[in-house]
C-alpha positions as CSV (number, residue, x, y, z in Angstrom):
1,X,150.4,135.4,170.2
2,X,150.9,139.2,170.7
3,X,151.9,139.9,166.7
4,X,149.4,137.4,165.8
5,X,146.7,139.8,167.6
6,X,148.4,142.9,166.1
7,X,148.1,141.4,162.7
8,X,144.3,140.8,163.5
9,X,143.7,144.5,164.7
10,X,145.6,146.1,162.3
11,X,143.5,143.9,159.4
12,X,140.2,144.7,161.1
13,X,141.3,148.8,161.4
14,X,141.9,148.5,157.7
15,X,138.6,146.9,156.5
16,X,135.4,148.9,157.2
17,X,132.1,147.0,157.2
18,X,131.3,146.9,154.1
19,X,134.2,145.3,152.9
20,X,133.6,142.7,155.8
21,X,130.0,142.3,154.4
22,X,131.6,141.7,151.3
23,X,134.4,139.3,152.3
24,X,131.2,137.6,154.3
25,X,129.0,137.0,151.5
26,X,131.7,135.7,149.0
27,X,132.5,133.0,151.8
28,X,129.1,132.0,151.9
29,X,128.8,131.9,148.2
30,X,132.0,130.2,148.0
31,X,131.4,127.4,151.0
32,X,127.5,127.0,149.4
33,X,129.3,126.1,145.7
34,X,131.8,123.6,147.5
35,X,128.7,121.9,149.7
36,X,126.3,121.6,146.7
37,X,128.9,120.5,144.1
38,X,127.8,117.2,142.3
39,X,130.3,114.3,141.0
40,X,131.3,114.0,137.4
41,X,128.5,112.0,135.3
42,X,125.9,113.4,137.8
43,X,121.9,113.6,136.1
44,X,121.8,117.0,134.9
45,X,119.1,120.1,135.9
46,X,118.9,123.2,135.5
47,X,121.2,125.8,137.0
48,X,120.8,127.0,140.4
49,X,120.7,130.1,142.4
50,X,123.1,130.4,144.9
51,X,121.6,129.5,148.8
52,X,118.2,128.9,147.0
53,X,119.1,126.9,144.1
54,X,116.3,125.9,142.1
55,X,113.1,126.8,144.4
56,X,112.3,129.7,141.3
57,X,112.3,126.8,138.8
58,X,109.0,125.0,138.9
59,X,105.3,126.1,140.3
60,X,104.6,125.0,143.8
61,X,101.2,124.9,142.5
62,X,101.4,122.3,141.1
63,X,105.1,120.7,141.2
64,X,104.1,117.8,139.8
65,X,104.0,119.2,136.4
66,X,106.5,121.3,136.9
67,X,108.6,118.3,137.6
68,X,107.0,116.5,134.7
69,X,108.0,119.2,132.5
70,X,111.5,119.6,133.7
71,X,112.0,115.8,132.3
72,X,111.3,116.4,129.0
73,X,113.8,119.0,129.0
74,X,116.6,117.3,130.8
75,X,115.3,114.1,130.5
76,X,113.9,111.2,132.7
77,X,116.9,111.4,135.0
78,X,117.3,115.1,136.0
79,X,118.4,116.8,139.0
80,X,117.4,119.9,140.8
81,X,118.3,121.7,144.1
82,X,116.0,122.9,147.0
83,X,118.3,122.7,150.1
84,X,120.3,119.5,148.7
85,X,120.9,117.7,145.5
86,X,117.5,115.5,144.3
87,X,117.5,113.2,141.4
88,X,114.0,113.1,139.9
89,X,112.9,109.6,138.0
90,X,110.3,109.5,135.4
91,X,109.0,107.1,133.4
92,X,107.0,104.0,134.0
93,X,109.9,101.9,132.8
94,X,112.5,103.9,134.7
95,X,110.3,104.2,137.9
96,X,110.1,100.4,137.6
97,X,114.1,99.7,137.3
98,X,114.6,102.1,140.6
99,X,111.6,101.0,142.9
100,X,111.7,97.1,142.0
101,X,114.7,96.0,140.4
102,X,116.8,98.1,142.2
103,X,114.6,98.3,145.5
104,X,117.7,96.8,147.7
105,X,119.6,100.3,146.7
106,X,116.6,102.4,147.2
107,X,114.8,101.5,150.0
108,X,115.7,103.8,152.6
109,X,114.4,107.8,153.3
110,X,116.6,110.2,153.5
111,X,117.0,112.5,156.5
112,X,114.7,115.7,156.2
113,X,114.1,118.4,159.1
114,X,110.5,118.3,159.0
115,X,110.7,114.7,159.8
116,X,113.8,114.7,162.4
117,X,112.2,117.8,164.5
118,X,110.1,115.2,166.3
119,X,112.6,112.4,165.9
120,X,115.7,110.4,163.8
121,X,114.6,107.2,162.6
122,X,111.2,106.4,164.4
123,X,107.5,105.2,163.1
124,X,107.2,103.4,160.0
125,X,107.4,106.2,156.7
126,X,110.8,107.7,157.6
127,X,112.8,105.1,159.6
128,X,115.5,103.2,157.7
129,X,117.3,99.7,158.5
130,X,116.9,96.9,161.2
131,X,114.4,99.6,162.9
132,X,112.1,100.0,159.9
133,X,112.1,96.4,158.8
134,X,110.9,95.3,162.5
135,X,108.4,97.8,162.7
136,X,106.9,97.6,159.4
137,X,106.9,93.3,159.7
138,X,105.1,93.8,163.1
139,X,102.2,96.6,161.6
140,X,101.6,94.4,158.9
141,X,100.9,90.9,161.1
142,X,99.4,93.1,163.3
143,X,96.9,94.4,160.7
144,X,96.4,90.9,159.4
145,X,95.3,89.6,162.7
146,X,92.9,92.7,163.1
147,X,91.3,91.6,159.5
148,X,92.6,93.2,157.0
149,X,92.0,91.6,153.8
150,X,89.8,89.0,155.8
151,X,85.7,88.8,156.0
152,X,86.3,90.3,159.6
153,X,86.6,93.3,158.6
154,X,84.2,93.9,155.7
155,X,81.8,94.1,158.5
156,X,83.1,97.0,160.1
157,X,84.0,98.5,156.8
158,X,79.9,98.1,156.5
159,X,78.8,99.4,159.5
160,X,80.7,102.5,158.9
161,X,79.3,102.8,155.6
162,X,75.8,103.0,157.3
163,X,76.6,105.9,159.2
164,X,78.0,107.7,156.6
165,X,74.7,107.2,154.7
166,X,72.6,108.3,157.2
167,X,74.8,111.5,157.5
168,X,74.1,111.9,153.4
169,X,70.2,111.4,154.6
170,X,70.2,114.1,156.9
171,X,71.2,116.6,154.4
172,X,67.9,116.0,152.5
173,X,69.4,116.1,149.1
174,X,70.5,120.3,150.2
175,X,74.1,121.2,148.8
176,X,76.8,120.2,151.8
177,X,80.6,120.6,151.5
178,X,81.3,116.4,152.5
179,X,85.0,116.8,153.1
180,X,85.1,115.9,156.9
181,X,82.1,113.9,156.7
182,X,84.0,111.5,154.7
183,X,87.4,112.3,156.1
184,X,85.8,110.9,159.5
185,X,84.2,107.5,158.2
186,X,87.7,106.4,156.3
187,X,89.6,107.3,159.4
188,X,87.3,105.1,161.8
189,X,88.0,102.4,159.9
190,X,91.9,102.5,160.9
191,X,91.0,103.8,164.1
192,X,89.0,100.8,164.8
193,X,91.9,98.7,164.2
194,X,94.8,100.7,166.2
195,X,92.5,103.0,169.1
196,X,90.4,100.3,169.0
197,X,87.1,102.4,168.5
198,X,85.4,104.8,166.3
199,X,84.7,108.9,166.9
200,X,81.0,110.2,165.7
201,X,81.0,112.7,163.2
202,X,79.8,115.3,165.8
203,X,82.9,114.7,167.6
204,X,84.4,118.4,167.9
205,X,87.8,117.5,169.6
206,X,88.0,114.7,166.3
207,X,87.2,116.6,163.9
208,X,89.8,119.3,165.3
209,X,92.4,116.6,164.5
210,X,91.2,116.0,160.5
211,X,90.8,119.7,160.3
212,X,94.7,120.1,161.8
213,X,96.1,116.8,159.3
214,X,94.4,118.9,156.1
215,X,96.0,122.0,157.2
216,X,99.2,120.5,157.6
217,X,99.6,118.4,154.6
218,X,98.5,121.3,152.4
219,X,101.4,123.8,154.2
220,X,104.4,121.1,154.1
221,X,103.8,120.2,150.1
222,X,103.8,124.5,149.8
223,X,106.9,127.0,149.6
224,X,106.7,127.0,153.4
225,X,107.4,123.3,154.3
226,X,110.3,123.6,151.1
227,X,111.9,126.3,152.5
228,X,111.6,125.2,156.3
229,X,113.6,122.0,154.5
230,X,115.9,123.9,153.1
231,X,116.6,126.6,155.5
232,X,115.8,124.6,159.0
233,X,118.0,126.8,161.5
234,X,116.5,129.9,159.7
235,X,113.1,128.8,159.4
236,X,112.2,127.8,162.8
237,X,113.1,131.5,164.1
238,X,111.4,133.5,161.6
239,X,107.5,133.9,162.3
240,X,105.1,132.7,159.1
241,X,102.5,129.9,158.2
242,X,104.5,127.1,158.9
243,X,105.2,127.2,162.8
244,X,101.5,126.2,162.4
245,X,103.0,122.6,160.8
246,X,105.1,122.5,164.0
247,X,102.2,123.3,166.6
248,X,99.5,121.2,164.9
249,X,101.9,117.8,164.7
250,X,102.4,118.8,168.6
251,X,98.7,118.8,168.9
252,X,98.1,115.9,166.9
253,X,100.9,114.0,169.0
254,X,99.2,115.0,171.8
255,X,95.9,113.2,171.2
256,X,97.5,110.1,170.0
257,X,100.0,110.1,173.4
258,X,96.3,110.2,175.5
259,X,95.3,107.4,173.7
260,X,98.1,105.5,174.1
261,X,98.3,106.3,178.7
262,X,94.6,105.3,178.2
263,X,95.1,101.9,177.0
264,X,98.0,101.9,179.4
265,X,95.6,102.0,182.9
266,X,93.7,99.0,181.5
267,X,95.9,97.1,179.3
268,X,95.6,92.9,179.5
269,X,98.2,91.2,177.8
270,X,95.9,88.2,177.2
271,X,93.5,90.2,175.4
272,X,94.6,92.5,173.3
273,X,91.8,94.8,171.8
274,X,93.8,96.3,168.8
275,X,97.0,97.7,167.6
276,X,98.3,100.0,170.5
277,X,97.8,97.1,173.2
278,X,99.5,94.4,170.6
279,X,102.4,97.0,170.5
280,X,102.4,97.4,174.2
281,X,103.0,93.6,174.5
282,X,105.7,93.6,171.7
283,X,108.2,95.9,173.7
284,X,107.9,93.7,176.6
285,X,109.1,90.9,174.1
286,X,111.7,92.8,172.5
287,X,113.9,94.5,175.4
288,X,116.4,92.1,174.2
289,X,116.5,93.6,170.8
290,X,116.6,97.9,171.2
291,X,117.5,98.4,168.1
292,X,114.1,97.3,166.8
293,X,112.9,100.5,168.0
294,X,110.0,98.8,170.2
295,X,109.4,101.5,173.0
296,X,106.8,103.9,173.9
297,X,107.6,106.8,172.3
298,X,107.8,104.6,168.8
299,X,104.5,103.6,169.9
300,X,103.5,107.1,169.3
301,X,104.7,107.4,166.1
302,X,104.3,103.8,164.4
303,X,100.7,104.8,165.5
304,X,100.2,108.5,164.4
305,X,101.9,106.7,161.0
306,X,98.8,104.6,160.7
307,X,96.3,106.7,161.6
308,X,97.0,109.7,159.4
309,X,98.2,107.1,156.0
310,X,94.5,105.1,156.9
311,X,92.8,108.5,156.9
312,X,94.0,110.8,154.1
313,X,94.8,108.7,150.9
314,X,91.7,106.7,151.1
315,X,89.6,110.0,151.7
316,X,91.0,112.0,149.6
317,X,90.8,109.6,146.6
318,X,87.2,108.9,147.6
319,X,86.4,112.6,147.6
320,X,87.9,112.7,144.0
321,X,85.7,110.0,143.2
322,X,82.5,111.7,144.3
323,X,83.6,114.6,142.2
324,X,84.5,112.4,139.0
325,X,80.7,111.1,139.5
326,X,79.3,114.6,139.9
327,X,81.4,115.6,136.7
328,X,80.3,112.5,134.6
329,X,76.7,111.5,135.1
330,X,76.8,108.9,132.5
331,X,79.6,107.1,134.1
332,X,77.4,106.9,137.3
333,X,74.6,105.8,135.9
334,X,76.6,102.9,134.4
335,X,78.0,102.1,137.3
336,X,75.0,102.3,139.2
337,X,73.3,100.2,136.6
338,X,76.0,97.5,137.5
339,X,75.0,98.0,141.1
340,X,71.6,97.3,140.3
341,X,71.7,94.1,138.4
342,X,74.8,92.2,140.3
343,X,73.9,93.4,143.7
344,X,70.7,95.5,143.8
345,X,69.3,97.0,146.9
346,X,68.3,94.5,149.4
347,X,71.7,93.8,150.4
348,X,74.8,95.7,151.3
349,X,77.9,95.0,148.5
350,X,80.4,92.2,149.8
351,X,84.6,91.8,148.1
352,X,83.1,88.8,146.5
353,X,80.9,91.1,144.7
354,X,84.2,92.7,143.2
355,X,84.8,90.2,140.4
356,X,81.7,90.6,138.7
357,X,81.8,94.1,138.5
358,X,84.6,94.8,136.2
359,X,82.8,98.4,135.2
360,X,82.7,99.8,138.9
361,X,86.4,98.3,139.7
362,X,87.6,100.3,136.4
363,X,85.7,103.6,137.6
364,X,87.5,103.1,141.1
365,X,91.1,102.4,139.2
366,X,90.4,105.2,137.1
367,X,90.1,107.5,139.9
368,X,93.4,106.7,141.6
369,X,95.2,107.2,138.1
370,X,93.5,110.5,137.3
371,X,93.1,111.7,141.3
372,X,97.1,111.1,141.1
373,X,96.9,111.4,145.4
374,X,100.8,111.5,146.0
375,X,101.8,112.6,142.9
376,X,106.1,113.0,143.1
377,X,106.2,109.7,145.8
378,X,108.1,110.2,149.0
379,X,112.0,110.5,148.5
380,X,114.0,107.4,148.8
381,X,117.7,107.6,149.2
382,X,120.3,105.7,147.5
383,X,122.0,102.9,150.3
384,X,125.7,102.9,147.6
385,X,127.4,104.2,144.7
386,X,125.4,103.2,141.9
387,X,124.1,104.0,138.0
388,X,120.8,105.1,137.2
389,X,119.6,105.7,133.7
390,X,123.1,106.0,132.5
391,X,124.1,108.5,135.4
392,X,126.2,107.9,138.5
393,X,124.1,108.4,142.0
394,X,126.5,108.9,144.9
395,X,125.6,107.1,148.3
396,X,123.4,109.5,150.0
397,X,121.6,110.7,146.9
398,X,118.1,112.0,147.6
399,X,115.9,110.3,145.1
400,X,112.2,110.9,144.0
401,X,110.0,108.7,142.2
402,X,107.7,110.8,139.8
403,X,104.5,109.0,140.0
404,X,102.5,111.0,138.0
405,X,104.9,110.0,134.7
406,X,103.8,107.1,135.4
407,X,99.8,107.5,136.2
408,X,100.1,109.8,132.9
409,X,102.7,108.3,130.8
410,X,101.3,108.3,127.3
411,X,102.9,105.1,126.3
412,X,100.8,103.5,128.9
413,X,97.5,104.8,128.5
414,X,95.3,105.5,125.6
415,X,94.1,108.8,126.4
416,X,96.5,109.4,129.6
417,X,94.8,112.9,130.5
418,X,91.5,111.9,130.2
419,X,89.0,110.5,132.4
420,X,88.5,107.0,130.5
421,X,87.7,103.4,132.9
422,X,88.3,102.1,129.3
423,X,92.0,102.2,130.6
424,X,91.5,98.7,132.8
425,X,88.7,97.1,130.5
426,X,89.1,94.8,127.5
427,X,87.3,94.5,124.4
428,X,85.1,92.2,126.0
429,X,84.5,94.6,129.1
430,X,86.8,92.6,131.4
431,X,88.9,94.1,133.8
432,X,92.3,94.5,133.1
433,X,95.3,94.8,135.7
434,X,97.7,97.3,134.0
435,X,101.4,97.2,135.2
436,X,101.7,100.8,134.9
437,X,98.9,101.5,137.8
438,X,100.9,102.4,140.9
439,X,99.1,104.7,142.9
440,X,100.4,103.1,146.4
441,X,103.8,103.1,144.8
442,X,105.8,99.9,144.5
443,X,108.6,97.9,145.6
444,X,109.7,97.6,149.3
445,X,108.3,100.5,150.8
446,X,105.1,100.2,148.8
447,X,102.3,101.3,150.4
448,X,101.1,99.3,153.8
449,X,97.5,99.8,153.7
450,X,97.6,98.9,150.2
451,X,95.0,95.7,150.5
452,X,93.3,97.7,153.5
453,X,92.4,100.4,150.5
454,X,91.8,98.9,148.0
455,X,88.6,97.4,150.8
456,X,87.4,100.4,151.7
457,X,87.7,102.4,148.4
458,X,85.2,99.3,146.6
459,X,82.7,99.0,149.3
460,X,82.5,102.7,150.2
461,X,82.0,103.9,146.5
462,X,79.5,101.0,145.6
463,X,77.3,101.3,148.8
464,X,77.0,104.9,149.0
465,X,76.2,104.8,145.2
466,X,73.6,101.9,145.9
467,X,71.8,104.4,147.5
468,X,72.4,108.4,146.4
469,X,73.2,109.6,143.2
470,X,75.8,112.3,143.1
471,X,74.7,115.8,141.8
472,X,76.4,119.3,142.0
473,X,74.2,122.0,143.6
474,X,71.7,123.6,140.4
475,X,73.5,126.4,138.6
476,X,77.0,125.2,139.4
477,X,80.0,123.6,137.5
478,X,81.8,121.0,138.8
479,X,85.7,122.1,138.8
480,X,88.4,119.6,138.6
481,X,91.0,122.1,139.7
482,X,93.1,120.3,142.6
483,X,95.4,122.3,145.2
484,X,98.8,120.9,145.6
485,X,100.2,119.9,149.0
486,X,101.8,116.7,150.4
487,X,98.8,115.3,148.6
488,X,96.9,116.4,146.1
489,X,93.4,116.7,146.8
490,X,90.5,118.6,145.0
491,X,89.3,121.9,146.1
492,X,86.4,122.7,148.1
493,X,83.1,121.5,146.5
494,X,79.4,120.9,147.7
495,X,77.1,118.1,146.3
496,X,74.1,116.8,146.5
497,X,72.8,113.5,147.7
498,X,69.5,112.2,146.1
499,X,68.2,109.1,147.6
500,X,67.6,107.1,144.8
């Protein structure tokens, strides 16, 4: 032990600092090759900085096309590194080999820090196995009973749709900004199914909570939530716009954890009012079974799950939809026209309306496609060894599905960056289902609220344009210009609402 000491002094007398610095860094750049080194046959991408690989190699304002354009130079099965190896798919065909016919192999998430700070394997977006097959089966009976996709529901998908007409009124046909306004009306629709109840649209502490979910969403789809993924011990130490994603979750975890003691103090098991007191009941009927995940503090986050998927999809794609109407007035008048004659304006529109109006459903569909809401999917990992596109995928590979090759791919679509409802008509003016329209995704971790959507997206858009045309304020261009976070959603814009 004492030479083994003497050899250690004597080396660290001999080397000065810098040539520790030195020795430092080429460990570091030596253990980061070894960690990051990919099998033989792996997809290929292009070459990586050391520690921040390729985070330089595509515009984090808008990734999407970054990543789009990244395939046609690799190819539809590329890589790229931003903290660990990710295979990007592209490709309606390709997409449709990984998500369905291979869905067994990609069905679970991968592990990410943003995701495990608050918890491994809990709610019903990031958990994996027994856990997320339990939880998602008991949302989706549980949303069932509540009415979605039933006549039950339409009604309070209706009386929402009053109140957000009446807060269009009130403006008097003056420019507003109706981000929130709408943001609020979606989200009481999923509110009224897990809290139970709805919040007004002068509800401050509410509106707190959509103002905290935009903010977040936007920061953890920039460079901040990427690098905060990539460089978690570092990241959560250093000071910068993203401890704000940390403190609003905590926030919005907060308000849902109040909700859930509330319906605690005057829970009845033999009459459950919505999703949080069926949920309560469940754990009681599955202590026997704890690896189904049924306990309160899953509660919490199968619930804050809901709630944010109900609210920002369907808003944000409804707030595209405004502005597509705003951008092309002929299209509304045509679809108002179709309003007019198949509903017209003694009645509020009903889903059985929905067949006959094979213009309107195309606008709606059209809107999804071009309003591209999630645009690079959320990552799936691969469960074994497998091939994909001609490549080998380790176990454990990190795998994104590229929606927006899809919602774009010009052997699908006719004019695939163009606005055009033309895409889901036939020549006879028909609707058409297209294959290649997967907006909520697809295979077994396609999109819950799917059916719930596609409700409120139909009856929202033709009621409110039953009774206001869209207009943007005089002297102003409507801009399609999106920015780019988890979602994409448009940028700030004012309309106005002209009672018709």
């Amino acid at each position: 032990m004492a030479v083994f000491q003497m050899c250690i002094h004597f080396l660290w007398e001999w080397m000065d600092i810098r040539s520790v610095l030195i020795f430092f860094l080429i460990f570091l750049l030596i253990a980061d090759v070894f960690k990051h080194r990919v099998p033989k046959n792996f997809p290929p991408g292009p070459r990586g900085l050391p520690f921040l690989g390729n985070l330089l190699n595509f515009d984090l304002n808008q990734p999407h096309l970054s990543i789009t354009k990244l395939a046609g130079k690799y190819g539809d099965v590329f890589s790229i590194r931003i903290g660990k190896n990710a295979v990007f798919v592209n490709g309606f065909k390709l997409i449709k080999e990984t998500l369905i016919h291979h869905g067994d192999i990609f069905t679970d998430r991968p592990s990410f820090p943003l995701a495990d700070y608050f918890g491994t394997n809990q709610g019903l977006v990031v958990s994996n196995g027994h856990a997320w097959k339990q939880q998602r089966r008991f949302a989706l009976t549980t949303l069932r009973n509540f009415g979605v996709g039933k006549k039950t529901l339409e009604s309070t998908i209706l009386e929402e749709v009053r109140y957000l007409q009446e807060a269009f009124e009130e403006e008097q046909g003056k420019p507003f900004d109706p981000h929130f306004t709408i943001n609020n009306a979606i989200s009481n629709i999923i509110c009224s199914i897990v809290f139970g109840d709805r919040f007004e649209y002068s509800d401050g502490r509410f509106q707190e909570m959509l103002r905290l979910f935009d903010e977040t969403f936007y920061l953890e789809g920039r460079i901040w939530g990427q690098l905060l993924n990539a460089f978690p011990a570092i990241m959560k130490i250093l000071p910068g716009p993203h401890q704000k994603i940390f403190s609003n979750w905590n926030k919005v975890i907060a308000f849902v954890k109040s909700e859930v003691q509330s319906h605690r103090k005057d829970w009845d098991p033999s009459a459950p009012r919505d999703y949080i007191d069926c949920y309560l009941a469940e754990i009681e009927k599955s202590k026997e079974d704890p690896a189904a995940g049924f306990h309160e503090q899953n509660l919490v986050f199968c619930t804050l799950d809901l709630f944010v998927a109900g609210t920002e999809t369907t808003a944000t794609t409804l707030r595209w939809a405004v502005l597509y109407m705003i951008k092309y007035p002929q299209i509304q008048e045509k679809v108002q026209a179709e309003i007019d004659r198949v509903i017209g304006q003694a009645r509020q529109p009903s889903m059985e309306d929905k067949p006959n109006m094979p213009y309107t459903d195309a606008v709606i569909h059209e809107v999804q496609r071009m309003g591209n809401i999630i645009p690079l999917n959320l990552p799936r990992m691969s469960t074994e060894d497998t091939m994909l596109g001609g490549y080998f995928l380790p176990k454990g590979t990190q795998v994104f599905a590229n929606l927006t090759s899809v919602l774009l791919d010009k052997n699908e679509w006719q004019t695939p960056d163009t606005f055009n409802p033309g895409h889901f008509l036939d020549a006879e003016g028909q609707f058409v289902r297209r294959e290649a329209f997967m907006p909520f995704s697809a295979g077994k971790r396609v999109c819950l609220g799917e059916q719930l959507a596609r409700m409120e997206l139909f009856l929202f858009f033709t009621s409110v344009l039953q009774k206001v045309t869209f207009s943007s304020p005089e002297g102003v261009e409507p801009s399609l210009q999106f920015k780019a976070g988890t979602t994409l959603s448009p940028l700030p814009y004012k309309i106005c609402a002209i009672p018709r």
